[in-house]
MIMITOR-852223 format. One record per residue (C-alpha): residue in one letter; x, y, z. Coordinates in Angstrom, 3 decimals, m for minus. Example, Ala and Ser with C-alpha at 12.3 -4.5 7.8 and 13.67 -1.06 7.14 Angstrom:
<ketors>
 rest       c1       c2       c3
    A   12.300   m4.500    7.800
    S   13.670   m1.060    7.140
</ketors>
This chain:
<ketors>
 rest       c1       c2       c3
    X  m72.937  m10.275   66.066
    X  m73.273  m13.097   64.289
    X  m75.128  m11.524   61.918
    X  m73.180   m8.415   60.909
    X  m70.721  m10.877   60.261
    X  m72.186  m12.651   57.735
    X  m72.909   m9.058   56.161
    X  m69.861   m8.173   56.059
    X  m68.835  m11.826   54.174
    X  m71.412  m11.357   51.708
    X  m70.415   m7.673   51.202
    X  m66.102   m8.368   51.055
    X  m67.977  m11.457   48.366
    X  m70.122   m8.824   46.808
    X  m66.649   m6.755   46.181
    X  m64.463   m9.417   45.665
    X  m67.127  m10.394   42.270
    X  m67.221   m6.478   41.109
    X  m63.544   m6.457   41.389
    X  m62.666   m9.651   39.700
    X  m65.658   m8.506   37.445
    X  m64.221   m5.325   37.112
    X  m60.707   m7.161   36.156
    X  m62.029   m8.924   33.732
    X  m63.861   m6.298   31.636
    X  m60.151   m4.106   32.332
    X  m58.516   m6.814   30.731
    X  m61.335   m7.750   28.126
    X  m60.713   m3.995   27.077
    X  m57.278   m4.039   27.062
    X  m57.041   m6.875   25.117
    X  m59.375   m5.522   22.840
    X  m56.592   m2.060   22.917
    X  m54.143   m4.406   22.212
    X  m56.034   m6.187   19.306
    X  m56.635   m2.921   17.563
    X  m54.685   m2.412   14.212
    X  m53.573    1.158   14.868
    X  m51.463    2.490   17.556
    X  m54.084    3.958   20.214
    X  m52.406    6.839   22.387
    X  m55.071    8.346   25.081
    X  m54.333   11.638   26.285
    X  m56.132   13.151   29.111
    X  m56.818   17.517   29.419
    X  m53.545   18.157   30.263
    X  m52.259   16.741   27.116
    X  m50.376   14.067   29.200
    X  m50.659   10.402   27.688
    X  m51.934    7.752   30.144
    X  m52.251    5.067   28.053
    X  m51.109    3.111   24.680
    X  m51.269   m0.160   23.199
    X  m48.696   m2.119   21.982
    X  m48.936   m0.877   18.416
    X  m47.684    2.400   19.554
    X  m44.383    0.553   20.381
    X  m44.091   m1.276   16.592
    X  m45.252    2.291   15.049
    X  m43.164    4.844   17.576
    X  m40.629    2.779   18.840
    X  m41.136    3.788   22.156
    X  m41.730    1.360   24.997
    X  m45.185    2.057   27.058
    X  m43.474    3.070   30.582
    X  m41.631    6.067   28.676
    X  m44.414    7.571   26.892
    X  m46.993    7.170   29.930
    X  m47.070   10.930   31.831
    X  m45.625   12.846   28.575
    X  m47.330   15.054   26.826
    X  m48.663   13.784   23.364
    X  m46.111   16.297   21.648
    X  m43.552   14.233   21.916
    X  m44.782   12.256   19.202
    X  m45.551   15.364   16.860
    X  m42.732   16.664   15.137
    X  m40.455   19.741   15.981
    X  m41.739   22.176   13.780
    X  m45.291   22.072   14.333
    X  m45.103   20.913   18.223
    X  m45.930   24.959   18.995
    X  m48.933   24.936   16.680
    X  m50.032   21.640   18.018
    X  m50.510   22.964   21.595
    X  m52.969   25.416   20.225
    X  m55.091   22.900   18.331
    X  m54.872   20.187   21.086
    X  m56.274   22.949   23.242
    X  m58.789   23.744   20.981
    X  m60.367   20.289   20.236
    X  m60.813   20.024   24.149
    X  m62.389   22.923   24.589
    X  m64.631   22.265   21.435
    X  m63.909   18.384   21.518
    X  m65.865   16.564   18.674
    X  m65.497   13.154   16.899
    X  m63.214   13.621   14.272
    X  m62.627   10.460   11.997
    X  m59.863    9.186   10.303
    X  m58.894   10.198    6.788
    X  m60.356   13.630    7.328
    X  m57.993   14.909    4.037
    X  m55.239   16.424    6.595
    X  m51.535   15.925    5.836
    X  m50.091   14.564    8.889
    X  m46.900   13.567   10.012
    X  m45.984   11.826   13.375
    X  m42.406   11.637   14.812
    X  m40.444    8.729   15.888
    X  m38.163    8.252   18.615
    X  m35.191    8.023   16.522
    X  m36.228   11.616   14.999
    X  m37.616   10.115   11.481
    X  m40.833   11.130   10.618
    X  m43.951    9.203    8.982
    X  m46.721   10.375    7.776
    X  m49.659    9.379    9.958
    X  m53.511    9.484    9.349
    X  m55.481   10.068   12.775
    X  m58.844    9.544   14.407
    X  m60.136   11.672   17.387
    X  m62.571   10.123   19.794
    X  m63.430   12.192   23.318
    X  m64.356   10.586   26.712
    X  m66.050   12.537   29.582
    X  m64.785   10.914   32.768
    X  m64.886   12.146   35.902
    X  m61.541   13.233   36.236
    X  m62.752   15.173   32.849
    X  m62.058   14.943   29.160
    X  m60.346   11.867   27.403
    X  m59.506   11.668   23.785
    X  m58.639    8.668   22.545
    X  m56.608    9.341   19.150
    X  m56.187    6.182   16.655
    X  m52.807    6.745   14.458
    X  m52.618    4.791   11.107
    X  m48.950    4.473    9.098
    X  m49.996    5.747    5.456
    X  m46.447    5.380    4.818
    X  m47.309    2.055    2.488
    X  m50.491    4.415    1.154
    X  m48.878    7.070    0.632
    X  m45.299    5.756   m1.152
    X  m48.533    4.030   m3.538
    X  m49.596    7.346   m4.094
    X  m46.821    8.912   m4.774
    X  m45.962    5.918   m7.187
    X  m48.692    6.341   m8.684
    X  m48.506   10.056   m8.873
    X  m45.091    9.625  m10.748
    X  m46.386    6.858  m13.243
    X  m49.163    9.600  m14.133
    X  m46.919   12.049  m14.039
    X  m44.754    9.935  m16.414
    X  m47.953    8.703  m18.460
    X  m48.789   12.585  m18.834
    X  m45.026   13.724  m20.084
    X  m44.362   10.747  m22.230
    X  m48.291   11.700  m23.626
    X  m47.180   15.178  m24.225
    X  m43.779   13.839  m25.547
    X  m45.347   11.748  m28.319
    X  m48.124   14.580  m28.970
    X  m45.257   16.877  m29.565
    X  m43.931   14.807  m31.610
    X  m46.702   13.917  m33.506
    X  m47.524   17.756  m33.968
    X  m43.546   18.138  m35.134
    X  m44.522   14.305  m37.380
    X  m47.701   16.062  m38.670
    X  m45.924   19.540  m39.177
    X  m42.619   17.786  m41.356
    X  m45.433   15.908  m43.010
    X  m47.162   18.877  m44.078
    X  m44.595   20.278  m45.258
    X  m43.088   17.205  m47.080
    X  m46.386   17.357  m49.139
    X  m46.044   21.562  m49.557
    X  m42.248   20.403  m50.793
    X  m43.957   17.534  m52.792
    X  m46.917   19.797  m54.454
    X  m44.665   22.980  m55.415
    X  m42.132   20.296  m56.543
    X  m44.859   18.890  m59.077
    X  m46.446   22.428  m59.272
    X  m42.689   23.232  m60.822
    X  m42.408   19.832  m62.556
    X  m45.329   20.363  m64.615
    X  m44.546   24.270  m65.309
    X  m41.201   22.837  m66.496
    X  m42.747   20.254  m68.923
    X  m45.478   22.526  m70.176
    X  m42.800   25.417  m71.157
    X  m40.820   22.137  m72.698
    X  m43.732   21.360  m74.560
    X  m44.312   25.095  m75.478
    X  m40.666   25.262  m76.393
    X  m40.815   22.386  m78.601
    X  m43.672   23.595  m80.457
    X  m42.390   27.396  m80.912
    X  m38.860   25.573  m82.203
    X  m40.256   23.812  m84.750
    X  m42.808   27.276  m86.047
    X  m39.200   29.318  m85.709
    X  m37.528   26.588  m88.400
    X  m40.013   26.118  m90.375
    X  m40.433   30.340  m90.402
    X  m36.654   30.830  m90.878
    X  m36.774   28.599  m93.829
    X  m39.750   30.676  m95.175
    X  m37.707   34.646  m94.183
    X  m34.255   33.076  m95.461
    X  m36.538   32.372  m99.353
    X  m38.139   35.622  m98.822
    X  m35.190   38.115  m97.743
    X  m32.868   36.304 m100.405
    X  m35.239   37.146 m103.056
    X  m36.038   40.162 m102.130
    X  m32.219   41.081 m102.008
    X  m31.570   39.668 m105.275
    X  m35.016   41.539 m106.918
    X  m33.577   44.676 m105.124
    X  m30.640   44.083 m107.451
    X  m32.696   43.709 m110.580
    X  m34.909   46.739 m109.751
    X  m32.233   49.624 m108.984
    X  m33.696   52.796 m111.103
    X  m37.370   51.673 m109.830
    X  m37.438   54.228 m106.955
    X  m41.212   52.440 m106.046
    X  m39.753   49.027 m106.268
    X  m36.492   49.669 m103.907
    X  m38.938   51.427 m101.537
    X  m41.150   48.600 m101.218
    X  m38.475   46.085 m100.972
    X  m36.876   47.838  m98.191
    X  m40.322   47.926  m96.106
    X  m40.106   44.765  m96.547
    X  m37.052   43.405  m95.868
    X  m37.288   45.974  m92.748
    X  m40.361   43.569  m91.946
    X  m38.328   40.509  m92.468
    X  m35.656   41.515  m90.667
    X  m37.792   42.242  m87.298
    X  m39.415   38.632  m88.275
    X  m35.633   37.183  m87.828
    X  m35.632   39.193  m84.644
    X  m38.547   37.544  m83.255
    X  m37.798   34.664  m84.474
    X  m34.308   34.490  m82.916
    X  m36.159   35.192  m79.219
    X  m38.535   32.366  m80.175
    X  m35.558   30.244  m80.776
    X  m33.875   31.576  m77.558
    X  m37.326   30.553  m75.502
    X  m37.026   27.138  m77.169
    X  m33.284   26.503  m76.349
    X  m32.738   26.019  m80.016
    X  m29.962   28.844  m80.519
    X  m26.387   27.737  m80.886
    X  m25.120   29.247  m77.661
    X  m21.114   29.931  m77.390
    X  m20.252   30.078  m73.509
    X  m17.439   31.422  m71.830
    X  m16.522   32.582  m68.969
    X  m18.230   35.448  m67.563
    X  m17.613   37.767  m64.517
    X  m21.048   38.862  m63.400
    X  m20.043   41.815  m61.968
    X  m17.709   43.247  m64.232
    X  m20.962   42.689  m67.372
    X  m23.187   43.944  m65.128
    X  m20.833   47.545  m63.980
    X  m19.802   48.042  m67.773
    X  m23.227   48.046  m68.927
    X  m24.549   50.868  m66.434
    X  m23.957   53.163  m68.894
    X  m25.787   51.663  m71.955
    X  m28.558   50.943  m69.126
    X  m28.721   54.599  m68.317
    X  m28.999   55.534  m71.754
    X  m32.128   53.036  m72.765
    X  m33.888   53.480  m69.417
    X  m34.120   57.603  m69.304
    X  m33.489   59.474  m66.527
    X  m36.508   58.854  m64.272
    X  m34.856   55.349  m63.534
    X  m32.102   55.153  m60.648
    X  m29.770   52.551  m61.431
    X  m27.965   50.755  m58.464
    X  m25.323   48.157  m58.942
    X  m24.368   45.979  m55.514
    X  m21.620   43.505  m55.811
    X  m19.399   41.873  m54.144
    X  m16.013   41.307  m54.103
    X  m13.878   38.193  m55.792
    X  m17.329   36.786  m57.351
    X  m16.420   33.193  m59.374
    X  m17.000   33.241  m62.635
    X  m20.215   32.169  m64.772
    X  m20.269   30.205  m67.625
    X  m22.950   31.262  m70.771
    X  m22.896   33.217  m73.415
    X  m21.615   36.627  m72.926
    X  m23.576   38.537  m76.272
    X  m26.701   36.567  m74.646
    X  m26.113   37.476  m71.556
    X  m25.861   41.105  m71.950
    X  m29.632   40.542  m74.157
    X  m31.211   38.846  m70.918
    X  m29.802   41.428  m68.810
    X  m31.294   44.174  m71.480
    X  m34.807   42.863  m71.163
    X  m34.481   42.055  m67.727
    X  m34.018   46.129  m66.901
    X  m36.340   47.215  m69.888
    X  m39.069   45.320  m68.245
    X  m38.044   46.928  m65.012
    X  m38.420   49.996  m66.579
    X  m41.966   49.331  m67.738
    X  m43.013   48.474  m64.387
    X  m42.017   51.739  m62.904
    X  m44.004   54.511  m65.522
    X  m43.291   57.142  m63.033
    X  m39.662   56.465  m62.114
    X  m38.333   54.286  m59.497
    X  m35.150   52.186  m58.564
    X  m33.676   49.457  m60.790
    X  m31.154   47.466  m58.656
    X  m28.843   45.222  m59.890
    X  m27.174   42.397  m57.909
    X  m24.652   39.415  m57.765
    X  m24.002   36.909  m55.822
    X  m22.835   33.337  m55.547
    X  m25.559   30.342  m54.364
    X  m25.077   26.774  m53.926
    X  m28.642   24.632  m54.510
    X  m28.682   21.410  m52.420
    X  m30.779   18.828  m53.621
    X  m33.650   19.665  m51.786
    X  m33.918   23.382  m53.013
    X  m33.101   22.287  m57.010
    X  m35.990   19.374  m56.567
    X  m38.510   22.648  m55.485
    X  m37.487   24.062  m58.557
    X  m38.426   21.093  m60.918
    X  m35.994   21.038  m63.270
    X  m32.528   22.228  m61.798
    X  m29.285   20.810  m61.178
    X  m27.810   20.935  m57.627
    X  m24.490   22.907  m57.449
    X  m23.011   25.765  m57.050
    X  m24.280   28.909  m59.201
    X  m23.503   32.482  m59.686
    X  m26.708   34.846  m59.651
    X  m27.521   37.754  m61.298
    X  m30.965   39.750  m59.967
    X  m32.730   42.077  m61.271
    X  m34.774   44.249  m58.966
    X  m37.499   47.463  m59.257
    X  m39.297   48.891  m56.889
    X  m42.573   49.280  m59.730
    X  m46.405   47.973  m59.829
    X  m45.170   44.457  m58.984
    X  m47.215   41.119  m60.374
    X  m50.268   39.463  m59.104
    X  m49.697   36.460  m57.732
    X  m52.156   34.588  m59.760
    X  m50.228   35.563  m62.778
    X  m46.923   35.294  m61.718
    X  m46.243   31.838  m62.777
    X  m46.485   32.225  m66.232
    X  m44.599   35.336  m66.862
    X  m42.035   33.125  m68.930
    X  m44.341   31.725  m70.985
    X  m43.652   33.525  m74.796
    X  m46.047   35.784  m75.925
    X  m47.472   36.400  m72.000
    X  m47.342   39.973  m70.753
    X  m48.698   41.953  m68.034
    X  m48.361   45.554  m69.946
    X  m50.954   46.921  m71.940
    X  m52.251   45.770  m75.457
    X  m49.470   47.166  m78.066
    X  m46.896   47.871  m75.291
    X  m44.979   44.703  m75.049
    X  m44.861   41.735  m76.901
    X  m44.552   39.137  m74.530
    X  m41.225   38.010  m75.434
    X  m38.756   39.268  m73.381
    X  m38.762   37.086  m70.428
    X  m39.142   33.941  m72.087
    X  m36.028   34.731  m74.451
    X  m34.701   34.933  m70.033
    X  m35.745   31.607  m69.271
    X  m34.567   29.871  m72.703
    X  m31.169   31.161  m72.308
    X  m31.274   30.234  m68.900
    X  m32.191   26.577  m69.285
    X  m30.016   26.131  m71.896
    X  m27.211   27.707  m70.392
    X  m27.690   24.558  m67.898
    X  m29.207   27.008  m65.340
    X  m32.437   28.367  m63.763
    X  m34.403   31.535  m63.770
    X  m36.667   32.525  m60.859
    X  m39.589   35.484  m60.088
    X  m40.146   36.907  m57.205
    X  m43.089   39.807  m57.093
    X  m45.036   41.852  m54.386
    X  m48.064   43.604  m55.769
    X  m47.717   47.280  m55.354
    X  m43.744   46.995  m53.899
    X  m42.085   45.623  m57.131
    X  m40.413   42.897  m58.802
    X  m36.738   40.774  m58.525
    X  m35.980   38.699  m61.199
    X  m33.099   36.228  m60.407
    X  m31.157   34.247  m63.156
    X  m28.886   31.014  m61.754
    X  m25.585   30.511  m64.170
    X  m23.358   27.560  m63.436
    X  m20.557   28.505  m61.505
    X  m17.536   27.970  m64.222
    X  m14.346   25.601  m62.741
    X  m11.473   27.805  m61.591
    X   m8.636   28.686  m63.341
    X   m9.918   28.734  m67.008
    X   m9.705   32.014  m69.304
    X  m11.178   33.582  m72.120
    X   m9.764   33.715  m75.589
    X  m12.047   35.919  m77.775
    X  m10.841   35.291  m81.957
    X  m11.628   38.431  m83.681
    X  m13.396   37.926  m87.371
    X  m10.856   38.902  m90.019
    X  m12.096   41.610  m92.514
    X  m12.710   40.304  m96.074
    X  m11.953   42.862  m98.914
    X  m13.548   40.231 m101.786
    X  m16.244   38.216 m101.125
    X  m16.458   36.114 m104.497
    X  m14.535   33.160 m105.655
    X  m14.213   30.541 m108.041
    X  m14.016   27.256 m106.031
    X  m16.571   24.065 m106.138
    X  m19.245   24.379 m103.551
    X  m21.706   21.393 m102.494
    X  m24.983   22.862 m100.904
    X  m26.955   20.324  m99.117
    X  m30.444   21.910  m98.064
    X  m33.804   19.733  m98.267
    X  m36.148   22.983  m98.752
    X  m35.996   23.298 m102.369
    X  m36.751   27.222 m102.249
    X  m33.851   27.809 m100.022
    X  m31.488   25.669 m101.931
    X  m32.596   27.559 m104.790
    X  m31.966   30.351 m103.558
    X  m28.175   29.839 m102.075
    X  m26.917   27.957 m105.131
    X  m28.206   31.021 m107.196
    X  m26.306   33.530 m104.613
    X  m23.021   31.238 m104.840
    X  m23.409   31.417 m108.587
    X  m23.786   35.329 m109.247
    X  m20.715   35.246 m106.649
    X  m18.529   33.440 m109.253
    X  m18.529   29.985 m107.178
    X  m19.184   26.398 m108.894
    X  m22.078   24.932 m107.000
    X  m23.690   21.368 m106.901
    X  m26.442   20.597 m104.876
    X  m28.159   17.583 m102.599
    X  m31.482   17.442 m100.664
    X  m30.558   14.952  m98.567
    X  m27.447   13.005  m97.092
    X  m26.990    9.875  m99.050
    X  m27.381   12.327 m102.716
    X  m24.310   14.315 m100.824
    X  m22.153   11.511 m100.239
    X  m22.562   10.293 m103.710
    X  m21.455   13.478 m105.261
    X  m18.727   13.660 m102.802
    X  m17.138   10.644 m103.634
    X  m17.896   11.029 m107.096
    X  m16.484   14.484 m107.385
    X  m12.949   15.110 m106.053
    X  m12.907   18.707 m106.633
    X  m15.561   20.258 m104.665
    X  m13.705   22.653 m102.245
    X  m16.714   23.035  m99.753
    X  m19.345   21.601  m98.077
    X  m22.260   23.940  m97.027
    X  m25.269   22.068  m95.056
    X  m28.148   22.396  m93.723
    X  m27.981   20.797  m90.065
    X  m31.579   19.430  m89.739
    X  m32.049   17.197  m92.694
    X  m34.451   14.361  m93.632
    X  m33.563   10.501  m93.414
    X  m32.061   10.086  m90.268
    X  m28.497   11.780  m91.798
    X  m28.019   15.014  m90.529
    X  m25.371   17.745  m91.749
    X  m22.804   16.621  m88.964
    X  m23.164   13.116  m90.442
    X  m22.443   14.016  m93.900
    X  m19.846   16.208  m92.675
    X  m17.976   13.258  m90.533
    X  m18.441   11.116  m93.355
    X  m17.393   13.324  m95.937
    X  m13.961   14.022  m93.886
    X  m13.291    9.928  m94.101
    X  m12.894   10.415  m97.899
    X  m11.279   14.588  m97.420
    X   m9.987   14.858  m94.154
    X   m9.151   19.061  m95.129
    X  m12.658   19.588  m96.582
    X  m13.997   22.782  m95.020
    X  m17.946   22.674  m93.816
    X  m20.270   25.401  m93.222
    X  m23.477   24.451  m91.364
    X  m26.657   26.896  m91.648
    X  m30.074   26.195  m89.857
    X  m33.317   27.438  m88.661
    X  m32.551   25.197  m85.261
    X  m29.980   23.307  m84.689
    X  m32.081   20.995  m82.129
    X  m30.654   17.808  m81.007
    X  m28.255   18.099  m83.937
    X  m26.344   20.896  m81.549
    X  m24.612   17.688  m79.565
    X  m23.367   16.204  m83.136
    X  m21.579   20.090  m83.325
    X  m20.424   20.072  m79.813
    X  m18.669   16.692  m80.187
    X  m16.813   17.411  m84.171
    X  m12.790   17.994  m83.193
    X  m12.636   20.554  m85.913
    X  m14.050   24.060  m85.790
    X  m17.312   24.642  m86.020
    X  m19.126   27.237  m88.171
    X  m22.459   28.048  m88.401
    X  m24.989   30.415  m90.285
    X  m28.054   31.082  m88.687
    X  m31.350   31.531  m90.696
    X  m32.474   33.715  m92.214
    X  m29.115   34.843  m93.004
    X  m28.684   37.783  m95.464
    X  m26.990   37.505  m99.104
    X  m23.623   39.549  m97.908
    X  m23.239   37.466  m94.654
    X  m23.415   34.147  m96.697
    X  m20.971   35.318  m98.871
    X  m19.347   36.861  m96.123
    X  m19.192   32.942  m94.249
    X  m18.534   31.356  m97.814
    X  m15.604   33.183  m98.414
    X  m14.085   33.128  m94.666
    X  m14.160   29.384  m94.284
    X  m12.625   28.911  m97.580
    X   m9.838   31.215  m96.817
    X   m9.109   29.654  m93.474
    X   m8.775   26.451  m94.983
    X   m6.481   27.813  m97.529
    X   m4.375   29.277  m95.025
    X   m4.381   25.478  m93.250
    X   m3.079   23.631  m96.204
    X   m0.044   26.464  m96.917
</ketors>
């Protein structure tokens, strides 16, 4: 008896070691649950929770006793707690390790309804009562606000990246065409100075050629005289004096390219010069040209020369007309502009402000574009040898510029051609007095004449003119020989200079000086070019009159006689 009890001491000991051993490793493992950085929820095959740690409490705010016997989808959120029974199922039918940060976007829900998102770790248990699965939960929240953080500073880096691209393309793009603006501004620049250059050069040949048609016409007018029952001799003076006379012709364009012509501006409606020369237009141009005038309606008025004007305009439409050999359209246009600064710099050379525009347009052969920037320059032509002389257009851009505006081509090869010429815009309010030339029935006279002319031929030849027309003449080559027999000679009636004149003393300055000593002396100015000398013109308070070389014998008696009368009709 004795004996069983000692077995049964040693077994109740044996028990009473596994249990307290048993104890210990239960709470060796639960402190161990405890210890563990994420919140560990086990959940047996019903989906019922049966145990959690303490982190579970921090994470879900939950206390132990009321998650223990739930199911685990309390702690998923509403709207995927139906899909979540499916899966749960799943994984214990299939169960498998599944460890954490296995890419899935998880979110867990709290007790007051707020959800976080979660990262989770599957471990299963066979037991027998059957399958465990211990799940480890991890708050990404920290993670994942760093991730979205740094999602937004990329996303940030990337739009302020495509920010400054753009604006480095838009940089790059005004920059581009800053040096486009910059090269057709030089490209224009340099066109400018070269026609400057060219118009120099042709001003100078046209005075130096006037003086040389003024000696030959006046001769030949005054041999014509002497030769008047030599039927040969009158029919080769007319050929040439026709010659010389279509020399002054060219030579007057030439001067027109230059800007050397003594221009007389007023002011100008566009569209009433360019509707009262249809007719004319129709007339030159034939009938295989339709002519089209568009207007519009209360246009402001230009300010050039109207004669000139109604030349460029001529030439313009003639040169239309040789760009359409079969017929075509000629339209003619009006229209008011106003350049800003940019748009004049582009064109080189042009004054910003408001213009009035007159274009030119055909519908003909057009011009290459490799040719099209020197269609101004004189003696340059697109038509066939013997068909045009290459004038026409630059006569157009010397008026132009010296009218103080601009003149502009625009071509498509095979389409046609628009030429566009920019007048200033004249101030409003002004009007045009046009003085009609009196008629003179007598053309000679006995007065005392002072010719001042440094070409000795062409002095020659007007003091001999003046002569055989009755007139007293003296003569100077130069300023300081005028003045002398000015004030030594209180008689002379006239004055009749050159404009251009060696020394430094022009005709204006003999003229200014000459009215300190005769204040009523009446001046007639003649030259080949009046050049800078046209500002000492502009800024005399008396009237100015002028002779252009080569002038013929009856218009120089024609002027001689006029101004002399005028000033007669002063001093009464």
């Amino acid at each position: 008896m004795n004996k069983d009890i000692n077995t049964d001491l040693d077994t109740i000991a044996r028990l009473e070691r596994e249990l307290a051993d048993a104890r210990e490793a239960e709470g060796r493992y639960r402190r161990l649950l405890e210890a563990a950085p994420d919140a560990v929820v086990v959940v047996d095959k019903r989906g019922q929770i049966v145990l959690v740690n303490a982190q579970v409490v921090t994470l879900f705010g939950y206390q132990k006793a009321e998650l223990i016997g739930q199911p685990i989808e309390l702690l998923v959120p509403d709207r995927a707690r139906g899909r979540h029974v499916e899966h749960r199922d799943h994984f214990l039918s299939n169960h498998a390790v599944r460890p954490m940060g296995s890419g899935l976007d998880l979110a867990a829900r709290r007790q007051d309804g707020s959800e976080i998102p979660v990262e989770i770790s599957l471990s299963p248990l066979e037991t027998d009562e059957g399958v465990l699965v211990s799940a480890a939960i991890r708050d990404i929240s920290e993670r994942r606000a760093a991730q979205q953080a740094l999602r937004r500073a990329k996303d940030e880096l990337e739009t302020r990246v495509r920010e400054r691209t753009s604006e480095l393309e838009l940089a790059n793009i005004a920059l581009q065409g800053e040096m486009a603006d910059r090269q057709e501004a030089e490209e224009a620049l340099h066109q400018a100075q070269k026609m400057e250059a060219v118009g120099q050069l042709t001003g100078g040949v046209a005075h130096d050629f006037n003086n040389l048609l003024t000696i030959i016409n006046g001769n030949l007018q005054i041999l014509a005289g002497h030769c008047r029952d030599d039927e040969l001799a009158q029919e080769l003076i007319s050929a040439a004096l026709k010659a010389g006379r279509r020399g002054a012709e060219l030579n007057r364009t030439l001067l027109a390219f230059s800007r050397r012509q003594r221009l007389q501006p007023a002011l100008i409606d566009l569209s009433e010069l360019a509707e009262g020369m249809v007719s004319m237009l129709r007339r030159t141009l034939g009938e295989s040209i339709e002519i089209q005038v568009s207007v519009p309606p209360r246009l402001p008025k230009a300010l050039a020369d109207p004669s000139q004007l109604e030349v460029a305009l001529l030439n313009l439409a003639v040169n239309a007309r040789d760009a359409m050999p079969k017929g075509g359209r000629l339209l003619i246009e009006t229209a008011k502009v106003h350049l800003d600064e940019h748009s004049a710099a582009l064109e080189g050379d042009v004054a910003p402000g408001p213009y009035v525009v007159l274009s030119v347009s055909d519908n003909g052969t057009g011009i290459p574009a490799d040719l099209l920037g020197r269609v101004f320059e004189p003696f340059f032509t697109t038509k066939e040898t013997g068909k045009g002389s290459g004038l026409g257009l630059a006569m157009v851009y010397g008026f132009a510029k010296q009218s103080g505006g601009h003149v502009k081509a625009h071509s498509v090869e095979g389409q046609g051609t628009t030429i566009k010429l920019f007048l200033p815009q004249a101030a409003e309010g002004g009007e045009v007095v046009m003085s009609e030339k009196e008629a003179n029935d007598s053309c000679t006279g006995h007065e005392r004449i002072l010719v001042v002319e440094d070409e000795k031929e062409v002095r020659a030849l007007a003091v001999r003119v003046l002569r055989s027309l009755g007139y007293e003449v003296l003569e100077a080559a130069d300023g300081p020989a005028a003045l002398e027999l000015l004030d030594r000679d209180p008689e002379i009636d006239m004055l009749f200079t050159d404009v251009v004149l060696p020394g430094g003393m022009h005709g204006p300055d003999i003229a200014q000086a000459a009215r300190k000593l005769r204040p009523d002396l009446p001046v007639l100015y003649t030259s080949g070019y009046t050049g800078n000398a046209i500002q000492q013109l502009e800024a005399l308070s008396q009237e100015v009159r002028l002779i252009a070389k080569p002038y013929a014998i009856e218009d120089l008696a024609e002027q001689i006689r006029s101004v002399l009368d005028e000033s007669l009709r002063g001093r009464g």
